[in-house]
PyMOL commands that place a pseudoatom at each C-alpha (Angstrom):
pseudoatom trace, name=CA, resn=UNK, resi=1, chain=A, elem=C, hetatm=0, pos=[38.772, 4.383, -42.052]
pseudoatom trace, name=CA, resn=UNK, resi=2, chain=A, elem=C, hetatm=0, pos=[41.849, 6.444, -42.674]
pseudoatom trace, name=CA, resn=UNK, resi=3, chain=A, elem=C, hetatm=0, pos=[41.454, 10.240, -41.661]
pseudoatom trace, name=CA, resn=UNK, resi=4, chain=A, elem=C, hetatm=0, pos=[43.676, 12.393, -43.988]
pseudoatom trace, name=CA, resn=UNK, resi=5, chain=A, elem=C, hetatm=0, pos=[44.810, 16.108, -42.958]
pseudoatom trace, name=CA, resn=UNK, resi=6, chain=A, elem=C, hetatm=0, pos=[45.648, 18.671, -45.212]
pseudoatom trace, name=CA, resn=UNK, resi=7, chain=A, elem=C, hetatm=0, pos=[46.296, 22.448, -44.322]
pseudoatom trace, name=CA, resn=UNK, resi=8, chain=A, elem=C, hetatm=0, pos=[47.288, 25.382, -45.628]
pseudoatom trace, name=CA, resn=UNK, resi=9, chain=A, elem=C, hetatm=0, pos=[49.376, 28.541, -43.784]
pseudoatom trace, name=CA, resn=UNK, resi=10, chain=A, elem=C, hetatm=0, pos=[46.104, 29.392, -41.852]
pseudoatom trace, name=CA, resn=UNK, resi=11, chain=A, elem=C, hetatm=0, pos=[43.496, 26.744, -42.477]
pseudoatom trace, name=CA, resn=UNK, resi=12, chain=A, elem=C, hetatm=0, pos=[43.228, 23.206, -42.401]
pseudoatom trace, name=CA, resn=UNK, resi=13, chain=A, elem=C, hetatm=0, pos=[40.868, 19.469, -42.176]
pseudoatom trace, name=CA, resn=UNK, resi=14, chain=A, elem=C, hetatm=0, pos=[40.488, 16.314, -40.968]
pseudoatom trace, name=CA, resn=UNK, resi=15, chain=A, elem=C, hetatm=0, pos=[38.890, 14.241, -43.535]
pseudoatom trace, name=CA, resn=UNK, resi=16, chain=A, elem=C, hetatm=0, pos=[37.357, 11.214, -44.759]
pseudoatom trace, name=CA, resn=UNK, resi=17, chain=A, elem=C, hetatm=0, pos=[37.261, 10.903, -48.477]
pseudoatom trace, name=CA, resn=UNK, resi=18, chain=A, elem=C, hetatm=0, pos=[34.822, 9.807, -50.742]
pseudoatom trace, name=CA, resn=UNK, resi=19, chain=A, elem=C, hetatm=0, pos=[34.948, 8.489, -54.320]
pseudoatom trace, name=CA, resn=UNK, resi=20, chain=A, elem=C, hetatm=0, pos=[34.831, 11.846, -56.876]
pseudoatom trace, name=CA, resn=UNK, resi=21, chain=A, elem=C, hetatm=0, pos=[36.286, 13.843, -54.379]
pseudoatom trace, name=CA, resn=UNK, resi=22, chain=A, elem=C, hetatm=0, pos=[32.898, 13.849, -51.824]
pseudoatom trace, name=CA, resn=UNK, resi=23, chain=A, elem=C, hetatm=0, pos=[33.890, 14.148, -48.376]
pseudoatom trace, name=CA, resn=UNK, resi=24, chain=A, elem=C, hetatm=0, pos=[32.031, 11.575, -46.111]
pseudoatom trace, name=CA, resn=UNK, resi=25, chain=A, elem=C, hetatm=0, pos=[33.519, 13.458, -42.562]
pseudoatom trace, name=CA, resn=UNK, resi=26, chain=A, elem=C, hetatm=0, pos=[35.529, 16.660, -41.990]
pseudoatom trace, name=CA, resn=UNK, resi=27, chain=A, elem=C, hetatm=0, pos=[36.935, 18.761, -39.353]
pseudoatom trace, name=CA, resn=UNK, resi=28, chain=A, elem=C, hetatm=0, pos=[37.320, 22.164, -40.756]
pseudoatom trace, name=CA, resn=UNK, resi=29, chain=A, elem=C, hetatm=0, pos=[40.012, 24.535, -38.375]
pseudoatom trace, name=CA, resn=UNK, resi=30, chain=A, elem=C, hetatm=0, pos=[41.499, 27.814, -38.610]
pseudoatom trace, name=CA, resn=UNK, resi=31, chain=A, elem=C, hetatm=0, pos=[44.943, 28.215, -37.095]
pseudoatom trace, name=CA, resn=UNK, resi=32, chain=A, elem=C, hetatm=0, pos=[45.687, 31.790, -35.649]
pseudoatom trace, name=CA, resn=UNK, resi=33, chain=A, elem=C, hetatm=0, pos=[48.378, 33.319, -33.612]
pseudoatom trace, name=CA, resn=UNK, resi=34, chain=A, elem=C, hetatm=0, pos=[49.821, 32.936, -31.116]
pseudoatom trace, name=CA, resn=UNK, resi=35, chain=A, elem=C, hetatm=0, pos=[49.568, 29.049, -31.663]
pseudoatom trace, name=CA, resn=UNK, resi=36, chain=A, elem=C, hetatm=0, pos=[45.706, 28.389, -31.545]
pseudoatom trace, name=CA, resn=UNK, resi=37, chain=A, elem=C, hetatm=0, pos=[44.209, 25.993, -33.275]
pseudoatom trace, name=CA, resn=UNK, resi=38, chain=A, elem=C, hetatm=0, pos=[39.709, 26.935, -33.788]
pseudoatom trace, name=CA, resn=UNK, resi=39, chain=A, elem=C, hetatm=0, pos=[37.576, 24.031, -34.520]
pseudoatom trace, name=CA, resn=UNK, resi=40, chain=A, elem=C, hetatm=0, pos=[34.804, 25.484, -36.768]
pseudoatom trace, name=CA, resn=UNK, resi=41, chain=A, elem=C, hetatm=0, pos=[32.713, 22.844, -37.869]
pseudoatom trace, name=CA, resn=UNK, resi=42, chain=A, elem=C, hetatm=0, pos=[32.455, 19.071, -37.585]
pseudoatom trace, name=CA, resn=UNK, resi=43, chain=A, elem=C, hetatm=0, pos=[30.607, 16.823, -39.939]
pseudoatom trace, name=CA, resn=UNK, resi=44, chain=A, elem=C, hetatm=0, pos=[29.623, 13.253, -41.004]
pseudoatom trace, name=CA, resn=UNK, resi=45, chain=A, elem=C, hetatm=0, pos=[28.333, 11.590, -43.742]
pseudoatom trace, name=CA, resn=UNK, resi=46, chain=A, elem=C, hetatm=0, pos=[24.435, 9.743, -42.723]
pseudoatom trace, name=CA, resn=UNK, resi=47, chain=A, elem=C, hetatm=0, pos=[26.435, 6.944, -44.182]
pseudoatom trace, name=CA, resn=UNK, resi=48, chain=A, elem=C, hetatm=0, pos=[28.950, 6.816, -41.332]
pseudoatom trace, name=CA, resn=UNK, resi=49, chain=A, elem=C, hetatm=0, pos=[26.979, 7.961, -38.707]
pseudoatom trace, name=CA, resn=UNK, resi=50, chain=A, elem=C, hetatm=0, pos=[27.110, 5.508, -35.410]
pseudoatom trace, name=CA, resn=UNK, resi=51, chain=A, elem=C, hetatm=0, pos=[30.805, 4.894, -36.119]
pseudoatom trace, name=CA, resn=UNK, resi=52, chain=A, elem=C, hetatm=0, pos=[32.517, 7.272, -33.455]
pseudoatom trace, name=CA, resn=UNK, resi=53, chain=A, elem=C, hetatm=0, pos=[33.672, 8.813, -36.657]
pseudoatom trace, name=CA, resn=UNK, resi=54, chain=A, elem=C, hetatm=0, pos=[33.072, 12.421, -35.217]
pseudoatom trace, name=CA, resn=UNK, resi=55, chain=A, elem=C, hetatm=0, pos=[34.928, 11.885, -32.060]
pseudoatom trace, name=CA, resn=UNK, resi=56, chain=A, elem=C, hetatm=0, pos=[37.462, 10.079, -33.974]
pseudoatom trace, name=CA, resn=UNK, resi=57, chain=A, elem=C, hetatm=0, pos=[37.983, 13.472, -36.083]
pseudoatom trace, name=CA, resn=UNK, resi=58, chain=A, elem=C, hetatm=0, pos=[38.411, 15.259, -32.937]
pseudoatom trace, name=CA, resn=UNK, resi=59, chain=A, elem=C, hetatm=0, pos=[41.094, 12.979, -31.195]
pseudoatom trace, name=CA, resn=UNK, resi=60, chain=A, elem=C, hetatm=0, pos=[43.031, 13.604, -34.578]
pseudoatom trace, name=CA, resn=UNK, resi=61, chain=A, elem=C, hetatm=0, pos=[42.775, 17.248, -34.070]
pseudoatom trace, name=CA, resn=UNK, resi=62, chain=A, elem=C, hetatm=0, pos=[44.098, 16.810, -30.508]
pseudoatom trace, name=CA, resn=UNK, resi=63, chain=A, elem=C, hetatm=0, pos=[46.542, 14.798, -31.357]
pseudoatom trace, name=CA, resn=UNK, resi=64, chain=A, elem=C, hetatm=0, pos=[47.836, 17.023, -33.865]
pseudoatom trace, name=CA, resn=UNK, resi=65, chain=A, elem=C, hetatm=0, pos=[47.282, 20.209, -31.489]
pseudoatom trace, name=CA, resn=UNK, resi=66, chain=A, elem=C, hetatm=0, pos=[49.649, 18.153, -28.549]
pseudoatom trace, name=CA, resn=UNK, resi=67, chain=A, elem=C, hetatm=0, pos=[52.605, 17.855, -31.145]
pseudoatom trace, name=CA, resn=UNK, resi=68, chain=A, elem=C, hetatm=0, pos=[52.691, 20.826, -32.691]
pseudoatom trace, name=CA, resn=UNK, resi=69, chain=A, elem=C, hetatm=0, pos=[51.985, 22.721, -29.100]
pseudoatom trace, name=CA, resn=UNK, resi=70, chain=A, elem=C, hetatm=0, pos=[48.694, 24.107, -30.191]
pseudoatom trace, name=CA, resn=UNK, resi=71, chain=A, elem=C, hetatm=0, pos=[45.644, 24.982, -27.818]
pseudoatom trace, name=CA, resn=UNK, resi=72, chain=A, elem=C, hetatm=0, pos=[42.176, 24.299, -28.939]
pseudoatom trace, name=CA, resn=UNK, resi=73, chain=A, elem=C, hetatm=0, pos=[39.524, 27.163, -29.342]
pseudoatom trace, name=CA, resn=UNK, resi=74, chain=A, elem=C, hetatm=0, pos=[36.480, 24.457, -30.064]
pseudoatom trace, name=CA, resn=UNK, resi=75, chain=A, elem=C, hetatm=0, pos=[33.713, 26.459, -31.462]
pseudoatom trace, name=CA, resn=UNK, resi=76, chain=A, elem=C, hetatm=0, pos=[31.734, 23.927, -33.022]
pseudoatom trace, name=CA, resn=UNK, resi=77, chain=A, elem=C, hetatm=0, pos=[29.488, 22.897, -30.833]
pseudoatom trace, name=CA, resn=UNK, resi=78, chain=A, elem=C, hetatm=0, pos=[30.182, 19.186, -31.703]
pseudoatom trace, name=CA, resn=UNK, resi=79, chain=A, elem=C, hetatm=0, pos=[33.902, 19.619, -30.709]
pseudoatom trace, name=CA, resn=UNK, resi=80, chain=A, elem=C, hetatm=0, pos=[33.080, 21.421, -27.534]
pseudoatom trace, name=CA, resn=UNK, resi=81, chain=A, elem=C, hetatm=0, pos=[30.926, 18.219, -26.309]
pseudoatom trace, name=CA, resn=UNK, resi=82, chain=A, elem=C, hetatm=0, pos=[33.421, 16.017, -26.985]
pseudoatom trace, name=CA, resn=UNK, resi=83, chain=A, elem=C, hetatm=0, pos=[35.970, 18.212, -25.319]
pseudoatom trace, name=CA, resn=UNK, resi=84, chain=A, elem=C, hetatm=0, pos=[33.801, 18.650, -22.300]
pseudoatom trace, name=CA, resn=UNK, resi=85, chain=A, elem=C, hetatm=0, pos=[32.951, 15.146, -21.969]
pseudoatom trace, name=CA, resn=UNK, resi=86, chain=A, elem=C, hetatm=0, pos=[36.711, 13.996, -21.840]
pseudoatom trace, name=CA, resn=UNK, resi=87, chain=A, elem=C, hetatm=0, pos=[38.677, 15.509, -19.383]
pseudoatom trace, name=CA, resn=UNK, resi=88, chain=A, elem=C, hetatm=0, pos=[42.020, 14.135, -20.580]
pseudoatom trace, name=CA, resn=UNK, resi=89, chain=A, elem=C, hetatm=0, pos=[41.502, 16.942, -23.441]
pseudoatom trace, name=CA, resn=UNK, resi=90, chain=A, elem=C, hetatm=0, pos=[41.581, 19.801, -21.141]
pseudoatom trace, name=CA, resn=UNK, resi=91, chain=A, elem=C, hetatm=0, pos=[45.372, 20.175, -21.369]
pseudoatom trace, name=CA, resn=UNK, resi=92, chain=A, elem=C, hetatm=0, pos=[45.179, 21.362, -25.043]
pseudoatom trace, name=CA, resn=UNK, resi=93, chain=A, elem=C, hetatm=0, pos=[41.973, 23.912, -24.333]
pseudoatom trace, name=CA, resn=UNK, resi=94, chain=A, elem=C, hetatm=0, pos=[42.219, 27.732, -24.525]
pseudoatom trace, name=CA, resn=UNK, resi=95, chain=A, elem=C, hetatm=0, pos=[39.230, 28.268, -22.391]
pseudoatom trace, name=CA, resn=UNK, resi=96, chain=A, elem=C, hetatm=0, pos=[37.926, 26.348, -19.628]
pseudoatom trace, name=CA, resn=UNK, resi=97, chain=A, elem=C, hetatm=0, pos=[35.159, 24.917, -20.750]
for i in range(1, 97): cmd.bond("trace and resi %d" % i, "trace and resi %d" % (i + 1))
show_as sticks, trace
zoom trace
């Protein structure tokens, strides 16, 4: 599944698309200064669930954190897990989680 990204001067997503513009999985953010990047909400379609299609949402969001020289305030509580579990993530975290 391709994950698309579009953003806006202080918001942004990770997404999945469905047909009639439905998402089936999103990462919502909200970029403030000075160069932070907050993961509000994470979600998946039932009909993708099983698919690592969450954590796959949240490597994007690294990713694009890493190039753009971003840190990660991960307040969804999905996010933070994944975060937590994989400590070559911790590099791009505000806090220490």
């Amino acid at each position: 599944m391709l994950i698309q990204h579009k953003q806006t001067a202080s918001r942004g997503i990770f997404f999945i698309p469905g047909e009639e513009e439905v998402l089936l999985a999103e990462l919502v953010y909200m970029k403030k200064e000075p160069a932070t990047m907050i993961i509000e909400h994470t979600e998946v379609d039932d009909e993708l669930r099983g698919q690592n299609i969450g954590y796959q949402l949240v490597h994007h969001a690294i990713e694009y954190a890493r190039v753009h020289q971003l840190k990660i305030l991960p307040m969804c509580p999905f996010a933070r897990a994944v975060i937590e579990r994989k400590p070559e993530y911790k590099d791009v975290v505000l806090e220490q989680l």
